[in-house]
TORGU-162272 format. One record per atom (N, C-alpha, C): residue in three letters; x, y, z. Coordinates in pm, whole numbers, padded with zeros to 5 digits, always signed. Each point is the difference from the previous one (the first is absolute). Layout:
<vokes>
ALAXYZ
...
</vokes>
This chain:
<vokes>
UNK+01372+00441+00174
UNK-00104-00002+00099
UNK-00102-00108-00038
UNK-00087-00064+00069
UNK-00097-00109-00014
UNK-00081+00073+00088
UNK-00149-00061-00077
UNK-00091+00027+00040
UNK-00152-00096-00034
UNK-00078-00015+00054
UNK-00075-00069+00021
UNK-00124+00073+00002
UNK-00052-00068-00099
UNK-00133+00054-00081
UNK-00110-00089+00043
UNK-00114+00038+00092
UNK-00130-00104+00047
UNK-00112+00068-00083
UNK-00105-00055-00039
UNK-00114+00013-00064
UNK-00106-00136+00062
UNK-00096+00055+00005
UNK-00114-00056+00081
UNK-00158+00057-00089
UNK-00022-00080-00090
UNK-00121-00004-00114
UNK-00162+00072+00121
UNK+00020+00174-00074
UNK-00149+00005+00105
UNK-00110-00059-00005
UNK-00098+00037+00067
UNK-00147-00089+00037
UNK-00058+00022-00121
UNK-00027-00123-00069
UNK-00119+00002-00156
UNK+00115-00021-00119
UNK+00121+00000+00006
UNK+00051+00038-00074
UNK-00004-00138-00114
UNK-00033-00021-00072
UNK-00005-00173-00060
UNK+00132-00022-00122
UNK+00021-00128-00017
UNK+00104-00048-00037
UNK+00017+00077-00187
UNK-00112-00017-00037
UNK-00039+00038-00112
UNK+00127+00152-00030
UNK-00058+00071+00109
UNK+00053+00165+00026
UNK+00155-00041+00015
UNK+00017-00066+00064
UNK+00133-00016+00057
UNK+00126-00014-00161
UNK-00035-00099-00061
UNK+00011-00106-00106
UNK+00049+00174-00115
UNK-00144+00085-00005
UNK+00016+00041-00088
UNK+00070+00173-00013
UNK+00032+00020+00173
UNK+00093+00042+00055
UNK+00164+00005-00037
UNK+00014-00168+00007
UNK+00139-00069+00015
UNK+00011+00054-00172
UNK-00105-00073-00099
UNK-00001+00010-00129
UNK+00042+00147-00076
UNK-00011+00106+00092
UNK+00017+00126-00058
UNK+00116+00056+00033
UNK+00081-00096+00157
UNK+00145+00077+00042
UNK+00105-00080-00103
UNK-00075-00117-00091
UNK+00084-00064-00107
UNK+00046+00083-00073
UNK-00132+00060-00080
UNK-00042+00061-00105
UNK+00049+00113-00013
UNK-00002+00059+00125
UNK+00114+00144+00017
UNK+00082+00031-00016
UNK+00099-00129+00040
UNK+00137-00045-00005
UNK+00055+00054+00140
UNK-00053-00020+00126
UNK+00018+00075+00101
UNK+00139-00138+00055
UNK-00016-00095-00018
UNK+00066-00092+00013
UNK+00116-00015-00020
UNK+00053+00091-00108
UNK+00100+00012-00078
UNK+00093+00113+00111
UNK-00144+00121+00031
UNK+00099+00086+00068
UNK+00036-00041+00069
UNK-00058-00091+00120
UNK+00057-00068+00147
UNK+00119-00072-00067
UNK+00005-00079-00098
UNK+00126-00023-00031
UNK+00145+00059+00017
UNK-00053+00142-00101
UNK+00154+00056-00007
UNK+00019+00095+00136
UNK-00092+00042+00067
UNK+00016+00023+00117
UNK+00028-00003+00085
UNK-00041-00157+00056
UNK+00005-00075+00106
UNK+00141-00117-00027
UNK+00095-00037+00089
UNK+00101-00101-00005
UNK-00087-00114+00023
UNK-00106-00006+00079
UNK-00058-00141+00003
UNK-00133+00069+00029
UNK-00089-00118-00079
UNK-00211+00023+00029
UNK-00001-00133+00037
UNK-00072-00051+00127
UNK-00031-00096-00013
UNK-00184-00007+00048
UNK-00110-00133-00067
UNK-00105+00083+00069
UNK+00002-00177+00021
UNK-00107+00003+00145
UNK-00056-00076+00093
UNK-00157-00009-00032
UNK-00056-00076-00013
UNK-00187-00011+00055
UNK+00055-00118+00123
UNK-00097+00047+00065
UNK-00084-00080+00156
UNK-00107-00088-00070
UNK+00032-00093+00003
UNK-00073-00119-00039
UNK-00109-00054+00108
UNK-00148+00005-00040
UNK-00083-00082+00106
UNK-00075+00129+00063
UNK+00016+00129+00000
UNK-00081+00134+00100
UNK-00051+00031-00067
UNK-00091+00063+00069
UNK-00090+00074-00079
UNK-00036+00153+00134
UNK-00021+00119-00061
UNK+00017+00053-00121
UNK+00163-00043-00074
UNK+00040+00022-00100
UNK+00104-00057-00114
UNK+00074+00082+00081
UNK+00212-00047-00003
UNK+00044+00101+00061
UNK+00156-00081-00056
UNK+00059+00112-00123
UNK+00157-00013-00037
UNK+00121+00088+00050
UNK+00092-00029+00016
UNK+00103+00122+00018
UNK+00097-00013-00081
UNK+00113+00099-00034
UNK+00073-00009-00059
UNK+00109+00021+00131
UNK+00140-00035-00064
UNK+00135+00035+00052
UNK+00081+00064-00114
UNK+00077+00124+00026
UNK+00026+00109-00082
UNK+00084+00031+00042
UNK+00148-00015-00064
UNK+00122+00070+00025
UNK-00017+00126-00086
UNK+00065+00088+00038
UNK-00010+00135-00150
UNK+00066+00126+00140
UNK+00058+00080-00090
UNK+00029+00162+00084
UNK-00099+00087-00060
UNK-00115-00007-00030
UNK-00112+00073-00071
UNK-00069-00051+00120
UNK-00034+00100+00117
UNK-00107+00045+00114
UNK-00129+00016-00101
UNK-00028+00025-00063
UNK-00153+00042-00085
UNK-00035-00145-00021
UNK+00056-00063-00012
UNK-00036-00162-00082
UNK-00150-00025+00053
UNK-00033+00024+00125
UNK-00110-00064+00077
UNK-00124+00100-00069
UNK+00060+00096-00082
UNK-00156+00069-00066
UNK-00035-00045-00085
UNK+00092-00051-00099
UNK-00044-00126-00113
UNK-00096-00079+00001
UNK+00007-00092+00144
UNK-00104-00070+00037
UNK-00130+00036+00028
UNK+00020+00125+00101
UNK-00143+00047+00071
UNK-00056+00126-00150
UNK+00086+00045-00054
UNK-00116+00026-00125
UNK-00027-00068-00111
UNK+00050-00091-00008
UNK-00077-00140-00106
UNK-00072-00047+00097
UNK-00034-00074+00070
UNK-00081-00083+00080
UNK-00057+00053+00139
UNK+00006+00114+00017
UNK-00016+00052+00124
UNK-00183-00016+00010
UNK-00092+00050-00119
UNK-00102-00041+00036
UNK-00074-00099+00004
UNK+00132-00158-00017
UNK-00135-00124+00035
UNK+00107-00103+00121
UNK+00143+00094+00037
UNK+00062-00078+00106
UNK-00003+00082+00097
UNK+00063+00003+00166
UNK+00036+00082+00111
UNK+00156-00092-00056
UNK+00075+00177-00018
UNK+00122-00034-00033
UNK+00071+00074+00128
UNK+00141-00052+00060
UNK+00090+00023+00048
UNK+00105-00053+00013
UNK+00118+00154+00045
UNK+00104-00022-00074
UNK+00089-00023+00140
UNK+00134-00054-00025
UNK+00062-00017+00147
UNK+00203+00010-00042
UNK+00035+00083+00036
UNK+00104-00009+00015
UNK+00071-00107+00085
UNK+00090-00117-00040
UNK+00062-00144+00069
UNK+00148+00026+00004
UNK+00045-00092+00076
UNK+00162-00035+00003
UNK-00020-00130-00004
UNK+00106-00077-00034
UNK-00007-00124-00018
UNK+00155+00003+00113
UNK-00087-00134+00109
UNK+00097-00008+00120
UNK-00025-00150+00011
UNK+00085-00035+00089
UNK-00021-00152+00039
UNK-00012+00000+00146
UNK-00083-00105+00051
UNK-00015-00019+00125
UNK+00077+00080+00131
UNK+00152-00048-00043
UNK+00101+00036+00074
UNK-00006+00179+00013
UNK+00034+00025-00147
UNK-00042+00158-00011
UNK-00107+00051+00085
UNK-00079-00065-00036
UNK-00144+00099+00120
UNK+00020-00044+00126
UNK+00082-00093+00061
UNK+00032+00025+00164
UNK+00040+00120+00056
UNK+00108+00060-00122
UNK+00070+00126+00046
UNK-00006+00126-00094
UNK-00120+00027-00024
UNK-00041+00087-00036
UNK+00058+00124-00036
UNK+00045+00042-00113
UNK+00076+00181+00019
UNK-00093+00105+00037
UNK+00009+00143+00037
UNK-00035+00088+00020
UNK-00074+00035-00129
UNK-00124+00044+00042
UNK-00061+00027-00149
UNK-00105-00131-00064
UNK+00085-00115+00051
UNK-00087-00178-00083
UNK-00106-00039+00061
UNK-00082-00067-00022
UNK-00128-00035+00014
UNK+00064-00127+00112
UNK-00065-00043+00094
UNK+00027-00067+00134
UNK-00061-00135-00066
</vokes>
């Protein structure tokens, strides 16, 4: 399954916080778990916005994965989580029963 992880830095939140945030999911070794967990982590920043705003892309059969995020960082990002399919153009013309249009 893939899934797609958005975070959006709340109002006040400063880089400083952010920095020393990131510095403690090192330190945890939380990184390690998404590893053996997850078949693929990949993370994104949005370059140029403001408020700050990264996502990840997350293969894994672990549905919980998205609490990882929102309780490490839940109080200085708006985190959400999104269940994806990966389709191609063609694919989303004809949509299956059940798929996102």
């Amino acid at each position: 399954m893939w899934f797609l992880i958005t975070a959006e830095a709340k109002e006040g939140v400063t880089l400083k916080e952010i920095q020393e945030k990131r510095k403690e999911w090192v330190e945890r070794g939380i990184e390690s778990v998404l590893q053996r967990t997850c078949k693929s982590v990949e993370r994104f920043a949005v370059l140029g916005v403001s408020p700050r705003k990264a996502f990840w892309l997350i293969e894994t059969e672990d549905w919980g994965i998205s609490h990882i995020f929102a309780d490490h960082f839940g109080d200085l990002w708006r985190i959400q989580t999104y269940h994806v399919v990966r389709q191609s153009l063609a694919e989303a013309l004809r949509p299956k029963a059940g798929e996102p249009a």
